[in-house]
N, C-alpha and C positions, 0 to 999 in steps of 0.2 A: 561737712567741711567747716572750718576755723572762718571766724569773720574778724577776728583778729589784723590790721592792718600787716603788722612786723609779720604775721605767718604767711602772709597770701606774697603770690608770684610779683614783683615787679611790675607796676602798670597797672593793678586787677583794682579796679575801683569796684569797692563791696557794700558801698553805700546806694549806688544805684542799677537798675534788674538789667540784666544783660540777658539779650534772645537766646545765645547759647546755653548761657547755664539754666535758662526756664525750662528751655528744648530738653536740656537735662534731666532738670527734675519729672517733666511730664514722664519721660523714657526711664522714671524709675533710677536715675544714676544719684552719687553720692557729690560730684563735680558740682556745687554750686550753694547759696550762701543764704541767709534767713530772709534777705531782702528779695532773693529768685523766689524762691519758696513761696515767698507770701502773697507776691503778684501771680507766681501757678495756681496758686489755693482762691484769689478772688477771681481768675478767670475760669476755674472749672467750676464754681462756683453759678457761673451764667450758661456755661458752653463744656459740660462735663466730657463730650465728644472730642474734646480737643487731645485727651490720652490716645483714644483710638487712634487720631487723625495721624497724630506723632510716632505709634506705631505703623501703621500704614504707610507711611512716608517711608521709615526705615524696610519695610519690607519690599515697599516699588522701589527703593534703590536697589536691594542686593537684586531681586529680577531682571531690571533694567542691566546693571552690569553682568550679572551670568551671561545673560542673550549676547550685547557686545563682545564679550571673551569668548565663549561660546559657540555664536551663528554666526554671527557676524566679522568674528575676525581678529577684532580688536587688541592691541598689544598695549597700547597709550590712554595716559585717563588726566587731564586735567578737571579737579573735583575744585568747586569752586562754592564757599559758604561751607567751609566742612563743619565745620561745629565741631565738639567735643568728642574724640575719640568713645567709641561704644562699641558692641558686638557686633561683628558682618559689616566694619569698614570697607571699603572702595578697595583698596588693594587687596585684603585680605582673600574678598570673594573672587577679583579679577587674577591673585595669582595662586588659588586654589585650580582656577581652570587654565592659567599659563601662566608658569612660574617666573617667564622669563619678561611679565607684563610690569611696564612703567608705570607711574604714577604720582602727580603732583597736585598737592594738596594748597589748597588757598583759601587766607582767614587773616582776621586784622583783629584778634582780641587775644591777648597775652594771657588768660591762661587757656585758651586755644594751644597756642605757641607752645606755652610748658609742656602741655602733655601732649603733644605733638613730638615732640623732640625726643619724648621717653617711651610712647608706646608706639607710633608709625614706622615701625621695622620692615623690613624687605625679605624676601625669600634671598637667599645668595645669586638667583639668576638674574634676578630683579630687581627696579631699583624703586624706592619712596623719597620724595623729598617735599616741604614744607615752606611758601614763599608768606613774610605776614606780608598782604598789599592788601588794598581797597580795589570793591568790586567797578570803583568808580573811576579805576586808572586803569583800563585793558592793555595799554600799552604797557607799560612796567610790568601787568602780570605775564604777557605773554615774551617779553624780553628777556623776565627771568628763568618762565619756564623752557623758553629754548635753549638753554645749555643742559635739562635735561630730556626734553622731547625731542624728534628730529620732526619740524614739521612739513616735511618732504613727503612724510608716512601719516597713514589715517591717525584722529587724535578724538577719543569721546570726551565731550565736554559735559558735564555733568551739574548741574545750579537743583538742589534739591532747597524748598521751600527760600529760597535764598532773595528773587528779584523782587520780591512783595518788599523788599528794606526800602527799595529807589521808588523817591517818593512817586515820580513823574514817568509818566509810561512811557511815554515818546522816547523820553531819557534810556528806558529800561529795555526799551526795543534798543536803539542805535548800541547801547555797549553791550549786548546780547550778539546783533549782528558784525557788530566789530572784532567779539570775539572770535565767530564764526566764520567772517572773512579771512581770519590768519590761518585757519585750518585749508587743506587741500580735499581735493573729490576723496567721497569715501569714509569722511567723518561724521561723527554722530553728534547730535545734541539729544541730552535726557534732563528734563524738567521738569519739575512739580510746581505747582503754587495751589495757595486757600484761593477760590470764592467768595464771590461777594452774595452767593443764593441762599447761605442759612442764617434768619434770623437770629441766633443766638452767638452763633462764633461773631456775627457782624457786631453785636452790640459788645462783647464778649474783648473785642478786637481795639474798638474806641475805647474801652475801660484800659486797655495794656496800652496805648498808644499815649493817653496821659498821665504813664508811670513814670514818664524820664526816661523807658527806655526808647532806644531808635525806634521809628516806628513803622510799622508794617500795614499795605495797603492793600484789602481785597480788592480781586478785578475778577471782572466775568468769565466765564467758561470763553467765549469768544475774544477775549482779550489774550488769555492763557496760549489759546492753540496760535494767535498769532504771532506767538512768539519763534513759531516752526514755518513761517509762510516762505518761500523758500527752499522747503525738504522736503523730501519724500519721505512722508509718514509711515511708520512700520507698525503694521495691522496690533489690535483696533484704534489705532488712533488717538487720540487726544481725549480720555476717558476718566473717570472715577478711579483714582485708585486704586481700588483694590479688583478692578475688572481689568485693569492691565497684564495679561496674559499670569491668571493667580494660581498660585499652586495648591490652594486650598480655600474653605470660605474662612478669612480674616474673622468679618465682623459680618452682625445681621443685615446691616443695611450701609452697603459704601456709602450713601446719597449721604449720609446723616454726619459723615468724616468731612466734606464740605471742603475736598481741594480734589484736582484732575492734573492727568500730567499724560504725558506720552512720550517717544522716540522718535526721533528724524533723522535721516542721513542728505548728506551735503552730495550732491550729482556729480 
């Protein structure tokens, strides 16, 4: 991609590393600028784990959404931190298994937005649509996604590596819970976050935190799962990644991908 000012989207500051388009480049995408690039290149540089991790993450989400569409039930998906449109989006895999499943997407970095608006298409029974808010205004997000959810009806809320932005836990529990209180019995939260247990993404992590860009905070396995206290966890639990119900062995060793996530439904 052009680092060029006049080529890039409205809004895209290309001078300094934005988490999406890094997330980007780890996954291999073409979406992001010499400045992303080069903060990717000196964190795999410490924590070369962090490709796999970014895969892994993309693979526990389509899982996580099969099962919701799937077992579960699920028609409605507020996807929150979406990043960069890529292969095996939220909607795609949710109306693969129900055509006729909603889906709203939420993200605050404009070229987010751009391609968002050109590739997040709908099946015709189904719908997509794309709010930019801040993860930091629950209200506004779930105000605007009520005009396309009914939230009368279960709702999976999905924060894939997303609440590690806020800086402050405490903070990152209440607009977690806040979000989860608008939802009714029956709904689901699917969450990932990094670890603060492997030495190298930790150091790996302060190195990208004084890039300029937002910056991203590990917390413990035990911080993670308290983000579901509340839910009735859907087996096994609050785990490794790639041990979250896998359809094949990902990588040699999940431990070494250095984030856990799990599923919970609202009683």
């Amino acid at each position: 991609m052009t680092d060029s000012p006049e080529q890039s989207p409205r809004g895209v500051d290309t001078t300094v590393p934005h988490s999406a388009r890094v997330w980007n480049h780890w996954l291999g995408g073409k979406d992001n600028y010499k400045v992303d690039q080069e903060l990717s290149a000196r964190f795999c540089e410490v924590f070369p784990g962090i490709v796999d991790l970014a895969r892994t993450s993309r693979y526990f989400l389509v899982r996580t959404v099969r099962y919701l569409a799937e077992e579960a039930g699920v028609r409605q998906f507020l996807d929150i931190g979406t990043g960069l449109p890529t292969a095996d989006n939220t909607h795609q895999v949710a109306q693969r298994c129900a055509p006729e499943s909603k889906v709203v997407y939420v993200d605050n970095d404009p070229l987010v937005l751009a391609h968002a608006r050109a590739l997040l298409t709908s099946t015709p029974e189904g719908t997509t649509q794309y709010i930019d808010a801040d993860l930091h205004d629950p209200d506004r997000i779930l105000r605007i996604a009520g005009e396309t959810l009914d939230f009368s009806q279960p709702v999976a809320l999905t924060m894939m590596q997303t609440v590690g932005h806020v800086a402050d836990y405490a903070e990152a529990r209440a607009l977690v819970d806040r979000l989860m209180a608008a939802l009714p019995s029956g709904s689901y939260l699917a969450l990932n976050d990094s670890v603060d247990t492997h030495k190298a993404n930790a150091e790996a992590t302060a190195r990208y935190n004084d890039s300029g860009a937002v910056p991203y905070q590990l917390r413990s396995h035990e911080q993670i799962a308290g983000f579901f206290t509340g839910l009735e966890l859907v087996e096994p639990g609050v785990v490794a990644l790639a041990h979250w119900r896998p359809d094949f062995a990902e990588i040699s060793d999940p431990a070494e991908t250095g984030a856990v996530g799990g599923v919970g439904r609202k009683p």
